[in-house]
Backbone and ligand atoms as CSV (ligand in chain L), in Angstrom:
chain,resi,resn,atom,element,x,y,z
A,1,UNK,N,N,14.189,-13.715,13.273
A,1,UNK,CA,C,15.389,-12.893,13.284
A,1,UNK,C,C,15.416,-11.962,12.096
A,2,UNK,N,N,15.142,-10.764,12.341
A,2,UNK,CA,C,15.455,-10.075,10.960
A,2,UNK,C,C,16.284,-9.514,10.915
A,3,UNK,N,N,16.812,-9.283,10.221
A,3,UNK,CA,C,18.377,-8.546,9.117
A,3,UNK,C,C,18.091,-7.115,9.577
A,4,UNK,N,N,18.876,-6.771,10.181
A,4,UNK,CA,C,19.316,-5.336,9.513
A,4,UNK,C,C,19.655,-5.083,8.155
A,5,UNK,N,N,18.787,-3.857,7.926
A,5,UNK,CA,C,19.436,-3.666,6.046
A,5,UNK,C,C,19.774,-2.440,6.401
A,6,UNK,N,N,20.596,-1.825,6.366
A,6,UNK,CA,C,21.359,-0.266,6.097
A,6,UNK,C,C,20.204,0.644,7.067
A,7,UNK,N,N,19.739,0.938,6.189
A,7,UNK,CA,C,19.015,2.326,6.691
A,7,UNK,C,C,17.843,2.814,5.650
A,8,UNK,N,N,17.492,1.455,5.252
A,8,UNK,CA,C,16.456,1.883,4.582
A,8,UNK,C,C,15.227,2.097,5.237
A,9,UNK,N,N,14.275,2.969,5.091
A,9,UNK,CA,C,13.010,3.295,5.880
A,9,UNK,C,C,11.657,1.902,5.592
A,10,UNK,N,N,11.207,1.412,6.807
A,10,UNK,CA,C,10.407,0.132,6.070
A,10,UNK,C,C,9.164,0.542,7.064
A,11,UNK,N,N,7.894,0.384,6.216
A,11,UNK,CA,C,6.807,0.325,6.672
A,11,UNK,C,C,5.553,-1.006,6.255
A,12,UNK,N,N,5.021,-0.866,6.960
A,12,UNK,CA,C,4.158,-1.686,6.481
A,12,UNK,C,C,2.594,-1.670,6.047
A,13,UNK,N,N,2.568,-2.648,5.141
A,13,UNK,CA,C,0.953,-1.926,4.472
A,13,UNK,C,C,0.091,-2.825,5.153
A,14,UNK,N,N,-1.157,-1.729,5.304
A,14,UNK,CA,C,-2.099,-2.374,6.317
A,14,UNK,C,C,-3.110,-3.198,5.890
A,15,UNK,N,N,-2.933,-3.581,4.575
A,15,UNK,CA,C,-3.805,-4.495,4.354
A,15,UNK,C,C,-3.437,-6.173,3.980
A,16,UNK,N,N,-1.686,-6.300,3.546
A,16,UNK,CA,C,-1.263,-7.288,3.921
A,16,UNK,C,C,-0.708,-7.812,5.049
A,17,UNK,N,N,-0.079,-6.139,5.410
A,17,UNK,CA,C,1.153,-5.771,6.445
A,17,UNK,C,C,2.017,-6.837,6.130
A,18,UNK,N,N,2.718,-7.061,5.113
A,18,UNK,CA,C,3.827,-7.369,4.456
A,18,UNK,C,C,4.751,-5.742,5.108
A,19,UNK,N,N,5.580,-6.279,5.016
A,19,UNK,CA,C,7.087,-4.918,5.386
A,19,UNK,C,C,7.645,-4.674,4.420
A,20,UNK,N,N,7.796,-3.513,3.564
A,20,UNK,CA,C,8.399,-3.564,2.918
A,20,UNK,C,C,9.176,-2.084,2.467
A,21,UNK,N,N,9.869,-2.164,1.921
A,21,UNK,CA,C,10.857,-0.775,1.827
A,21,UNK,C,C,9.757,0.651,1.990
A,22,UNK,N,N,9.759,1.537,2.568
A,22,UNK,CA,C,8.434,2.847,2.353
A,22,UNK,C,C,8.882,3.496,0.717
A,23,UNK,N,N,9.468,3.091,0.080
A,23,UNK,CA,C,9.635,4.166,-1.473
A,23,UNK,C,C,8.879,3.039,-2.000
A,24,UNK,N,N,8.857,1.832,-1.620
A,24,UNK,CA,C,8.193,0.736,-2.609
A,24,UNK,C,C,6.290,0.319,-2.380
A,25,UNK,N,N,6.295,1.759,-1.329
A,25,UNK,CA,C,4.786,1.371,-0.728
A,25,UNK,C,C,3.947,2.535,-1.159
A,26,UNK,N,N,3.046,3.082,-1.534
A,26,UNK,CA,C,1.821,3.847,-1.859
A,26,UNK,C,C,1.478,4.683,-0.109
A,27,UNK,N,N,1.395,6.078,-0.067
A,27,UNK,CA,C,1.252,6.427,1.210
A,27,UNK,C,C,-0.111,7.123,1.297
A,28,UNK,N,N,-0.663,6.989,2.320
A,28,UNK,CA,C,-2.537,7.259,2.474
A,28,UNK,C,C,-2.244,8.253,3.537
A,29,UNK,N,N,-3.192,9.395,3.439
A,29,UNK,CA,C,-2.817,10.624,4.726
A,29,UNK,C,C,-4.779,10.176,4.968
A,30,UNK,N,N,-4.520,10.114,6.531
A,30,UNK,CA,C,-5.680,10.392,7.008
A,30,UNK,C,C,-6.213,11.911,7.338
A,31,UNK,N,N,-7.156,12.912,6.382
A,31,UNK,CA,C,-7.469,13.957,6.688
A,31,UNK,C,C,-9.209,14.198,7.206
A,32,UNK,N,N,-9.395,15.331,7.617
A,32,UNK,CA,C,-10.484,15.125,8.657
A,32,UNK,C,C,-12.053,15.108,7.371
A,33,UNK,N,N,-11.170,15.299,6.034
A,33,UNK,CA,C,-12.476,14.657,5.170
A,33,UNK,C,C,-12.392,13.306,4.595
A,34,UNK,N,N,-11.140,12.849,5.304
A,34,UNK,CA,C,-11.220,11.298,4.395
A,34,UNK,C,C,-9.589,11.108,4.132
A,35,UNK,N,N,-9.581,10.046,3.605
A,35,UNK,CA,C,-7.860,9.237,3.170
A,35,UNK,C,C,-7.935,10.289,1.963
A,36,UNK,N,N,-6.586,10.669,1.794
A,36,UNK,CA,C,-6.385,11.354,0.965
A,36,UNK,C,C,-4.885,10.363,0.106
A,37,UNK,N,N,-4.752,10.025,-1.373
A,37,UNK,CA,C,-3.886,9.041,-1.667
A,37,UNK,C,C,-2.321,10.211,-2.013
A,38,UNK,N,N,-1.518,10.022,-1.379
A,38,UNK,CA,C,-0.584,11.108,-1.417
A,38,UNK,C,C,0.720,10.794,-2.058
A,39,UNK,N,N,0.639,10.876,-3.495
A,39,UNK,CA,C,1.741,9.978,-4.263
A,39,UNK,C,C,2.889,10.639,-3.964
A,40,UNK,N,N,3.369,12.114,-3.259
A,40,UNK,CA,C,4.577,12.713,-3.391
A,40,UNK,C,C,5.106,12.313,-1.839
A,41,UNK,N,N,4.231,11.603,-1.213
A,41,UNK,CA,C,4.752,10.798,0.315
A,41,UNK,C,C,4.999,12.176,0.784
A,42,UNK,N,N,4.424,13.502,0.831
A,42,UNK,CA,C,5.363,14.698,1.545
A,42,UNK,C,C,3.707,15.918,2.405
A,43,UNK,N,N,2.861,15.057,2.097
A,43,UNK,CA,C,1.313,15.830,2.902
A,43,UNK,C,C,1.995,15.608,4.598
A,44,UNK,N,N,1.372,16.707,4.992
A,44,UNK,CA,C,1.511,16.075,6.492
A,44,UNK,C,C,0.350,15.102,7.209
A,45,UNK,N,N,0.510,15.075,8.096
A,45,UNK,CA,C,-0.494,14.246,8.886
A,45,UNK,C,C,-0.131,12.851,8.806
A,46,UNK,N,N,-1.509,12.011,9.088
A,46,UNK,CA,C,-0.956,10.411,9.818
A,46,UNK,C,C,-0.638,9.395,8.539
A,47,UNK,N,N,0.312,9.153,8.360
A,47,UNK,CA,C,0.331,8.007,6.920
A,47,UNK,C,C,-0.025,6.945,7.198
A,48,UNK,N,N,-0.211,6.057,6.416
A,48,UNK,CA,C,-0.506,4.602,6.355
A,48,UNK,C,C,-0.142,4.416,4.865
A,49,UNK,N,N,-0.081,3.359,4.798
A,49,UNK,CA,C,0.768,2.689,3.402
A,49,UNK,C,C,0.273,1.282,2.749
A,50,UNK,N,N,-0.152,1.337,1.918
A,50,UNK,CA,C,-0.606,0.039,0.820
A,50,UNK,C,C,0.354,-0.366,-0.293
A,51,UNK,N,N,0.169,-1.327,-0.778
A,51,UNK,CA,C,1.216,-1.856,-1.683
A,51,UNK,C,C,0.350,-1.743,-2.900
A,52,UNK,N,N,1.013,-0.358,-3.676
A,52,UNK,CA,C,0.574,0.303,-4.816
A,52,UNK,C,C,0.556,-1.052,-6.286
A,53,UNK,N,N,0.991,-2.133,-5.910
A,53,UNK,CA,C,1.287,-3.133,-7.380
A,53,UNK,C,C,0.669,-4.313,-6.841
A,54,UNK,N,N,-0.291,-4.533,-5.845
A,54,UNK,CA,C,-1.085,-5.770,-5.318
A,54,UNK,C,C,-2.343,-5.411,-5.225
A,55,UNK,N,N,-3.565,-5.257,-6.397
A,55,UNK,CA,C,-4.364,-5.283,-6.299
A,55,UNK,C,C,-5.314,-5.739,-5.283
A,56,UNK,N,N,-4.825,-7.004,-4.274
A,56,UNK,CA,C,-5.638,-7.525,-3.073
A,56,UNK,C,C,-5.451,-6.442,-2.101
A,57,UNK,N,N,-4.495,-5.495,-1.941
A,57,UNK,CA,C,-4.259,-4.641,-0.811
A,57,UNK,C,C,-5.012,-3.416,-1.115
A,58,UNK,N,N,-5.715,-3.223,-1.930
A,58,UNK,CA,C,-6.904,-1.812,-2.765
A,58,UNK,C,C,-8.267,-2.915,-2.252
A,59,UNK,N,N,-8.279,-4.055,-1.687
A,59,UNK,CA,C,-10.010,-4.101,-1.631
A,59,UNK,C,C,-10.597,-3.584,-0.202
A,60,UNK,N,N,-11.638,-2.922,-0.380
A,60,UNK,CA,C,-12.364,-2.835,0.913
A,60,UNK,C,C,-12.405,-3.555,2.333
A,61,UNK,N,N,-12.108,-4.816,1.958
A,61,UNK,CA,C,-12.690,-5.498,2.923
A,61,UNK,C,C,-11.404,-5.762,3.828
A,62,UNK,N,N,-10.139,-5.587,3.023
A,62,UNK,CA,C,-9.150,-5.843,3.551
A,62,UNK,C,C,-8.307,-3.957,4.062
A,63,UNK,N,N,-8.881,-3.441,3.474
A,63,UNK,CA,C,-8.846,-2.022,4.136
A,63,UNK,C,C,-9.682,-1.469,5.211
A,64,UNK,N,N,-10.612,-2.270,5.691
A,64,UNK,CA,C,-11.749,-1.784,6.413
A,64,UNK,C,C,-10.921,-2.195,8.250
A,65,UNK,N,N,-10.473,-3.075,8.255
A,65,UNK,CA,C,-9.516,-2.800,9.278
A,65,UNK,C,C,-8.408,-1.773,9.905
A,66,UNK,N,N,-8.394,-1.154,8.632
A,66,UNK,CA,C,-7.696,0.124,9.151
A,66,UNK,C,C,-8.445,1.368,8.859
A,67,UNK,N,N,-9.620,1.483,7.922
A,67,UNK,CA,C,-10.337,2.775,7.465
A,67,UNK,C,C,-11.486,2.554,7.655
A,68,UNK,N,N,-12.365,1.690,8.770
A,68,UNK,CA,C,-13.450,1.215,8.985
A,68,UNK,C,C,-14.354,2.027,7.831
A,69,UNK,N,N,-15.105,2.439,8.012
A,69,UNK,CA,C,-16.498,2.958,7.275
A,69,UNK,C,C,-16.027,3.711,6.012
A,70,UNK,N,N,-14.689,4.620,6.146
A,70,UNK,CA,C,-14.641,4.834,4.893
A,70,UNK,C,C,-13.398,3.554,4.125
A,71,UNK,N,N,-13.643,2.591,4.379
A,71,UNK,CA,C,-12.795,1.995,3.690
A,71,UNK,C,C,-13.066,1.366,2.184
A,72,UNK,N,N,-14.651,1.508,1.847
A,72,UNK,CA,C,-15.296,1.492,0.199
A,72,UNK,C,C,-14.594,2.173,-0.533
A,73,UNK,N,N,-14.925,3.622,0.189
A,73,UNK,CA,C,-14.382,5.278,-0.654
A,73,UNK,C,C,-12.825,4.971,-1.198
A,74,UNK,N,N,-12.026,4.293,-0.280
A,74,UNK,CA,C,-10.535,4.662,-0.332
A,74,UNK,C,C,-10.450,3.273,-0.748
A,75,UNK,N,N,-11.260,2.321,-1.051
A,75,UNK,CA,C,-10.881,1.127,-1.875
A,75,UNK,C,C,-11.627,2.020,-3.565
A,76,UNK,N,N,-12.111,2.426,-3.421
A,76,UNK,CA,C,-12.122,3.055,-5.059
A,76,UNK,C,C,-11.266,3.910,-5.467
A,77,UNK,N,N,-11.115,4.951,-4.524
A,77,UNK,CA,C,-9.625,5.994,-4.920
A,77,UNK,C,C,-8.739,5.046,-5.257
A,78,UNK,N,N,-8.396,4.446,-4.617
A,78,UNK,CA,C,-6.944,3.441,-4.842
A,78,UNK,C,C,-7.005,2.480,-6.324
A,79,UNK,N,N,-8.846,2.408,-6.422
A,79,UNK,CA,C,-8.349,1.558,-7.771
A,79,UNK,C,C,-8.436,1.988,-8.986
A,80,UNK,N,N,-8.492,3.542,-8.448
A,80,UNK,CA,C,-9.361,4.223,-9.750
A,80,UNK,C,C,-7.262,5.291,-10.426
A,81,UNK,N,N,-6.905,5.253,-8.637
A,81,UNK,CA,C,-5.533,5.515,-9.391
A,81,UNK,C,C,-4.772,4.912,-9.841
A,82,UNK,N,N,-4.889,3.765,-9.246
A,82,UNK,CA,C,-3.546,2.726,-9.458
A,82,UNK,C,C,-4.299,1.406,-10.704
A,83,UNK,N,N,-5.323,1.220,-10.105
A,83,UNK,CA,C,-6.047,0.444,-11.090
A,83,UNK,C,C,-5.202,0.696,-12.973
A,84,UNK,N,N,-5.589,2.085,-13.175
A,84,UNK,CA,C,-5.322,2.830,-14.358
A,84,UNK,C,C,-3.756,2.476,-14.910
A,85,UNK,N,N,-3.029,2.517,-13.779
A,85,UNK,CA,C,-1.586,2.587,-14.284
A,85,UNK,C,C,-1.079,1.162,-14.323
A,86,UNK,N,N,-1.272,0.441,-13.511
A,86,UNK,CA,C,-0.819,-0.616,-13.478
A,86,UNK,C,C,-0.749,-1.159,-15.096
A,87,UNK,N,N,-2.534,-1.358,-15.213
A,87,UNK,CA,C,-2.555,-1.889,-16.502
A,87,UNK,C,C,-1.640,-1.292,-18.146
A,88,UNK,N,N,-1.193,-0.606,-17.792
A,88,UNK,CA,C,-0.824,0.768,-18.463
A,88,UNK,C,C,0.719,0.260,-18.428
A,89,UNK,N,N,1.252,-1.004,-17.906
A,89,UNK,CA,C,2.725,-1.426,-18.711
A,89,UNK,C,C,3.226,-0.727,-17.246
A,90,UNK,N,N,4.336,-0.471,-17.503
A,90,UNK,CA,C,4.938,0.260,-16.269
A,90,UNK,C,C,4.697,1.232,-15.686
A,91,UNK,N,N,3.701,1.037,-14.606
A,91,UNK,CA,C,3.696,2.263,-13.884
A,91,UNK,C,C,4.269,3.084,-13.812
A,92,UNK,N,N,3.917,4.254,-14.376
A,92,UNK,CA,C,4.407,5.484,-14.697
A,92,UNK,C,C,5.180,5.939,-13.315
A,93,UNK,N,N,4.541,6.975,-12.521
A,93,UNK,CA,C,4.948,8.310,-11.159
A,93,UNK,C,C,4.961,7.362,-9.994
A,94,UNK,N,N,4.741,6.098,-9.990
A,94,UNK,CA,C,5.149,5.781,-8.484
A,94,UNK,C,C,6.167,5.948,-8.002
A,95,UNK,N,N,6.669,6.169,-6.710
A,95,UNK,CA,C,8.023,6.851,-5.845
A,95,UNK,C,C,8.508,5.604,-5.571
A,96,UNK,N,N,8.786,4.794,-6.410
A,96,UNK,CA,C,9.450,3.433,-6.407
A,96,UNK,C,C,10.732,3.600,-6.913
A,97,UNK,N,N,11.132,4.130,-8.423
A,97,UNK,CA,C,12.571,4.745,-8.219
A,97,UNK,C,C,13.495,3.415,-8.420
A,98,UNK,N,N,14.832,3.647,-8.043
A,98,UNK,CA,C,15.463,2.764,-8.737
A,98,UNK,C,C,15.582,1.254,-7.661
A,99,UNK,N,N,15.743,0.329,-8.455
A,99,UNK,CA,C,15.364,-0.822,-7.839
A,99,UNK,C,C,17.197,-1.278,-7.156
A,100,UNK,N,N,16.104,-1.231,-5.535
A,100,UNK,CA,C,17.036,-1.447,-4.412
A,100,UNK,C,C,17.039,-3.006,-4.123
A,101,UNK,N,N,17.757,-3.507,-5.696
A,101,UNK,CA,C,17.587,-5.349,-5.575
A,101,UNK,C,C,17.733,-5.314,-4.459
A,102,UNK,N,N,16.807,-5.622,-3.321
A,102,UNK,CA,C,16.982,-6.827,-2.100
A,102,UNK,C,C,16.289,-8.072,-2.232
A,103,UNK,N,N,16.238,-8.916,-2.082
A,103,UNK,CA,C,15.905,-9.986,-2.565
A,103,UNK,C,C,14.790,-10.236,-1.872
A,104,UNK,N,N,13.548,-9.186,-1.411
A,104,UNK,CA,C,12.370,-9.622,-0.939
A,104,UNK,C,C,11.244,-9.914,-1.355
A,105,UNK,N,N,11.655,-10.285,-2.310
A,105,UNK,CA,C,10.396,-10.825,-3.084
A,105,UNK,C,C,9.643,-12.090,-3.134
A,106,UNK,N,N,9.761,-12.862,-1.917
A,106,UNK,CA,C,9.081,-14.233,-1.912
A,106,UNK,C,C,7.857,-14.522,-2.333
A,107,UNK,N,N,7.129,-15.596,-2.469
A,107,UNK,CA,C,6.488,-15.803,-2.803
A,107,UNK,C,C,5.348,-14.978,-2.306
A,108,UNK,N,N,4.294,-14.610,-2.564
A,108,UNK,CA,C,3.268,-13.608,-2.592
A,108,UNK,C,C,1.971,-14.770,-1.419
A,109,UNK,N,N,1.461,-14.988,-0.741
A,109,UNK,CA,C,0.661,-16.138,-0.231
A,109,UNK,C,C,-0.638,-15.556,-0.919
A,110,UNK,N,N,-1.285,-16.793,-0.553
A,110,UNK,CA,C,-2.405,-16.248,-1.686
A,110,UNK,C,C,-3.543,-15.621,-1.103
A,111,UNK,N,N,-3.891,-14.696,-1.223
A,111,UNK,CA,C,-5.080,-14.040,-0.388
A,111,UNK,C,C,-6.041,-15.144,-0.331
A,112,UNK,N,N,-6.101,-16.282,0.999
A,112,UNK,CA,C,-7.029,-16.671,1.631
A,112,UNK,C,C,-7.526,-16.227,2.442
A,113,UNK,N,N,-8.293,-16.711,3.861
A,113,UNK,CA,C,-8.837,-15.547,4.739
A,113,UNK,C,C,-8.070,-15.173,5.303
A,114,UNK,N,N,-8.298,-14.201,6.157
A,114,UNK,CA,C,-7.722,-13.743,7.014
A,114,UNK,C,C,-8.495,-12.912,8.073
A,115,UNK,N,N,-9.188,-13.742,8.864
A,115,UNK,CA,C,-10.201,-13.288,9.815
A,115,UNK,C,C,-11.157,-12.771,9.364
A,116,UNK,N,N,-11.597,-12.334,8.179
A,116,UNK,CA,C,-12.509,-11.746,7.487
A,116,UNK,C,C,-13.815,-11.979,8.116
A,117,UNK,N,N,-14.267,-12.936,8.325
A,117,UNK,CA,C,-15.801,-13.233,8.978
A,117,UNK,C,C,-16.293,-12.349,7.893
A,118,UNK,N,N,-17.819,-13.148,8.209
A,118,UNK,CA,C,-19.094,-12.330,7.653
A,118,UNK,C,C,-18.952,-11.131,6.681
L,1,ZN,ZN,ZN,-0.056,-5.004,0.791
């Protein structure tokens, strides 16, 4: 049963696909040279969304389900941007913005498998 919450916009990232608010998610434009990482959420074309503060959602292997072959490339973009800031105390420019306490923050599960095979 899920809650209606107001009208907040929720997407989900494709490498946990956790749901979670879209200002609190990192947005990926698929362009015809590759994922392009689109921090102002405002490129056109097809989005997809990762969770910019969970390092497990930047690895390849768990991106390759949604970016098959280029999913190496766009597991390095992702760690080469976010990688940087994270460590860096509070992420600086993410479109995260002011905190819309909802209380979704449960426990995180722990990246075991998840169909991964081979
Ligand atoms: Zn995620």
């Amino acid at each position: 049963m899920a809650k209606a919450k107001g009208h907040v916009p929720v997407r989900m990232c494709v490498s946990c696909r956790r749901r979670r608010p879209k200002r609190e998610l990192l947005r990926i434009v698929r362009t015809p040279e590759g994922f392009v990482i689109d921090r102002t959420g405002k490129r056109p074309g097809r989005g997809a969304y990762v969770c910019p503060d969970t390092p497990t959602c930047w690895e390849e292997k768990r991106l390759r389900r949604f970016a098959g072959g280029s999913a190496a490339r766009l597991a390095l973009e992702l760690q080469a941007v976010l990688g940087g800031e994270v460590r860096d105390g509070e992420g600086a420019h993410l479109p995260t913005g002011q905190g819309t306490g909802d209380g979704e923050r449960g426990a995180h599960g722990a990246p075991g498998h998840d169909g991964g095979g081979v």
